[in-house]
N, C-alpha and C positions, 0 to 999 in steps of 0.2 A: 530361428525366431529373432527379431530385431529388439536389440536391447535399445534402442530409442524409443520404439511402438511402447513397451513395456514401462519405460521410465513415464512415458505420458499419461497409461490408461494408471498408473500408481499415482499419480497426480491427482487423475479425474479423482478417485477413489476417494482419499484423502482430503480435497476441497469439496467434494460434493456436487460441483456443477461442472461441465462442459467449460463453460465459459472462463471459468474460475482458475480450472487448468491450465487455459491457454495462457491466460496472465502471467501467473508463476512460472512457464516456459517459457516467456515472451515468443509464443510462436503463435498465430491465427488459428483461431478455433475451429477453420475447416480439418486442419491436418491433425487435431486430435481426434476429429470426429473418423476422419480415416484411417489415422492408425487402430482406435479402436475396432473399428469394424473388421479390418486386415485381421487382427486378433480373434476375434470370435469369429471369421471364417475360416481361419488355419486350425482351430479347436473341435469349431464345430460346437460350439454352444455359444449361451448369453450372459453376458460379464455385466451388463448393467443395463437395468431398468430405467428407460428416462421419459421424465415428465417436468411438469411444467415451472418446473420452482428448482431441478436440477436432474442427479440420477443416483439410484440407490443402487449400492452392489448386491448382485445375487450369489446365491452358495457357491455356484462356479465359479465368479468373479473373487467370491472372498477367499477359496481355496489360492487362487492365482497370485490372487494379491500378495498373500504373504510368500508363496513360491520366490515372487517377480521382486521385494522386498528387500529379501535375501540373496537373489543372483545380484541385482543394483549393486548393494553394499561390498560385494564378494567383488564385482568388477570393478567398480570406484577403488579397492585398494589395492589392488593391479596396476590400478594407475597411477595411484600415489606414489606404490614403491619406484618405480619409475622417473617419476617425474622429481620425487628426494634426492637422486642424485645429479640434477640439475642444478645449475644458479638458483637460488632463493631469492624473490621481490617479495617485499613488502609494500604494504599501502597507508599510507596515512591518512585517516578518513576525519575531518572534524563533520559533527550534526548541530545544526543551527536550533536556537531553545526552543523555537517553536514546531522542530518534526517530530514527528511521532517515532516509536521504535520500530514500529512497523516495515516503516520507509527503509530504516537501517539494514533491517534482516533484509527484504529486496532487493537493494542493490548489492549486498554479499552475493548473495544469488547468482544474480545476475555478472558479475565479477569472479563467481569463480567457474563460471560457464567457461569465460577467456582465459580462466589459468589456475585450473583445480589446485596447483602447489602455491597460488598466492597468500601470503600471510598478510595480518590486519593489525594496523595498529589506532585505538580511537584516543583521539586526541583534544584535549579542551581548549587549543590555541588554532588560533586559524589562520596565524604565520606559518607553522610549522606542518602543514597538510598540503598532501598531494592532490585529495579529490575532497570537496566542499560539498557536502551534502544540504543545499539551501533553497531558499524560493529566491524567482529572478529576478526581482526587484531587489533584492542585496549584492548581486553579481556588480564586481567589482570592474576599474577601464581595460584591469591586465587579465583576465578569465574570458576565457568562455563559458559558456551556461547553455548544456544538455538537458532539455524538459524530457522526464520520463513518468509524469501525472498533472493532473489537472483536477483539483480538488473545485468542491462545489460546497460553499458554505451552508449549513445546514442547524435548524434550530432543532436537540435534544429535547424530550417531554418524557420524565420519568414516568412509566406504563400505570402507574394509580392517581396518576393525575388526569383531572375532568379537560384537560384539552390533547389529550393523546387518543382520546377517542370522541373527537368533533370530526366534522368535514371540513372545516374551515378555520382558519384561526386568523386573526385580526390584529392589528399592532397595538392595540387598544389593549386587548387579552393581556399582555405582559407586564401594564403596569403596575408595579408596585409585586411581583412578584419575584418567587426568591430566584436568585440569579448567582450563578458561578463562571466569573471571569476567567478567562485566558488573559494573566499580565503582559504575556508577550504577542498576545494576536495584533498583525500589521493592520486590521484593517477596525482597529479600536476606536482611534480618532474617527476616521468616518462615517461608524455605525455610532457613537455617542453623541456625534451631531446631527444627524438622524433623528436620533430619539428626544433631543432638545427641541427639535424644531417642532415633533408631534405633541413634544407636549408629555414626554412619557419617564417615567421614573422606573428605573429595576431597583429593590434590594439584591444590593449585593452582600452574599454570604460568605464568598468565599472566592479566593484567588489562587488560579494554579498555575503552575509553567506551562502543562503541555496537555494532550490528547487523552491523554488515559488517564491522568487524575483527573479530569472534565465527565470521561467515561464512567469511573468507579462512583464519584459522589453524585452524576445523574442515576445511575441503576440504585444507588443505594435512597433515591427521594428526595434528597435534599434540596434540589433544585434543579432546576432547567439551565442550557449552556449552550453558546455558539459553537460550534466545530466547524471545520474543515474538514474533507470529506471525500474520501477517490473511491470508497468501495464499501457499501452499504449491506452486500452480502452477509459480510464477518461479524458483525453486529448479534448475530441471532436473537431479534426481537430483544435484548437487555432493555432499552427504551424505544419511542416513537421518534420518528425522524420525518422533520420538515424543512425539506430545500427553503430558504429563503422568498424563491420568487413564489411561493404559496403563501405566503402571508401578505397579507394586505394592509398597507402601500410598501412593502419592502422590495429596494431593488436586489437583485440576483446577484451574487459576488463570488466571485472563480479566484483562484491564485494558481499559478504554476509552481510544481516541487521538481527539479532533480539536482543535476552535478554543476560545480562549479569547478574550471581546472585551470590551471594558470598556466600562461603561454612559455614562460621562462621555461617549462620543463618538456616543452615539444622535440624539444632537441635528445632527449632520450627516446632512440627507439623503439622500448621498451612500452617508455607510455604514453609513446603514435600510437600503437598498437593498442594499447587500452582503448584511447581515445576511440579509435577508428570503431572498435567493438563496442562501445557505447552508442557511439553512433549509428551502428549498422542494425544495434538491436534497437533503440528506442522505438517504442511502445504508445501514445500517450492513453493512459486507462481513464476514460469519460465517465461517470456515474449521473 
């Protein structure tokens, strides 16, 4: 039995969707689909149910699950002991104010695909970091800049408010309603003039740094928020979500998120080799 097949139908399981899998493997959604299969024909039964919104594990699937669970963890520290007595890297990671944590956990992920024994160091200066977890527009003359998302700006409507359940919402709609800023969204100055020019007023109630205070006090009703936005799945209905270019006359606004890495440190081997794996795996996840 292939502990690869295994590691990815444990994926499926736990995200819920096909799709969802392949993200978090950064591998193409065909080869989950075939690993699983491989799997339920080496068995001889059905491990998951799938339909249109993702797939539900069945008895045999949940049985597996936890089996497969437990082999994963039991062979991940085979590898660890292992790889402990090798040289030790560390990573210097700075996150720019405006990502989400989300991003963070991802790229660990994805970083310890290239070197299960890498250690993490998170750092609030952004002299002192090896990989720069930002959007491209801050990418500085001495970086390269690795896009691993493509967020799609998206208007938040807490689920008991009267325009989370229209067909249409209008830029009109939002005046004078209550509104929660992102202090650090890049794209504040352009969307404020925007709404100068229509003529449109928000209260603002409140201002947060990042994603998930924007997240918490839309679910909690207190008002409506811009976000940025790579994957709508995770969400689970907490509020309604309006891509931008659905409101009327608002233009459509995209940012690129991934790595920024500075050239001075190409000369270590070590993190060519990051490098090259960042680049070999990028992804870009479109929502």
């Amino acid at each position: 039995m292939d502990l690869k097949a295994l590691r990815y139908f444990v994926a499926a399981v736990e995200k819920g969707s096909i799709t969802a899998a392949a993200e978090s493997c950064f591998i193409a959604q065909p080869s989950i689909s075939t690993a699983i299969n491989k799997l339920e024909a080496e068995l001889s039964v059905t491990l998951l149910t799938r339909h249109k919104k993702g797939v539900e594990v069945t008895p045999d699937g949940a049985e597996l699950y936890s089996e497969a669970k437990s082999l994963l963890n039991h062979a991940q520290s085979i590898k660890s002991r292992f790889f402990d007595r090798r040289e030790k890297h560390v990573a210097t990671i700075h996150v720019g104010p405006t990502i989400a944590f989300s991003y963070l956990k991802e790229l660990i992920v994805k970083l310890r695909h290239f070197s299960p024994n890498l250690q993490f160091k998170i750092t609030d200066s952004e002299a002192g970091a090896d990989i720069r977890l930002t959007i491209e527009r801050n990418v500085a003359d001495n970086e390269e800049f690795i896009p691993l998302w493509r967020d799609r700006y998206c208007l938040l409507v807490p689920n008991d408010h009267l325009l989370a359940h229209r067909d249409q919402i209008l830029l009109t709609d939002l005046n004078l309603e209550p509104f929660i800023e992102r202090s650090f969204c890049e794209h504040n100055q352009e969307f404020q003039h925007f709404l100068n020019l229509q003529k449109i007023e928000l209260n603002t109630i409140a201002e947060v740094d990042n994603e998930e205070w924007a997240f918490s006090l839309v679910e909690m009703g207190l008002g409506m928020s811009i976000v940025p936005l790579h994957n709508t799945e995770d969400l689970n209905g907490r509020f309604a979500v309006w891509p931008l270019s659905k409101i009327e006359p608002l233009p459509d606004m995209h940012r690129m998120v991934g790595v920024a890495l500075s050239f001075k440190n190409y000369s270590d081997p070590y993190y060519q080799q990051l490098v090259n794996h960042l680049k070999d795996t990028s992804t870009l996840i479109i929502k």
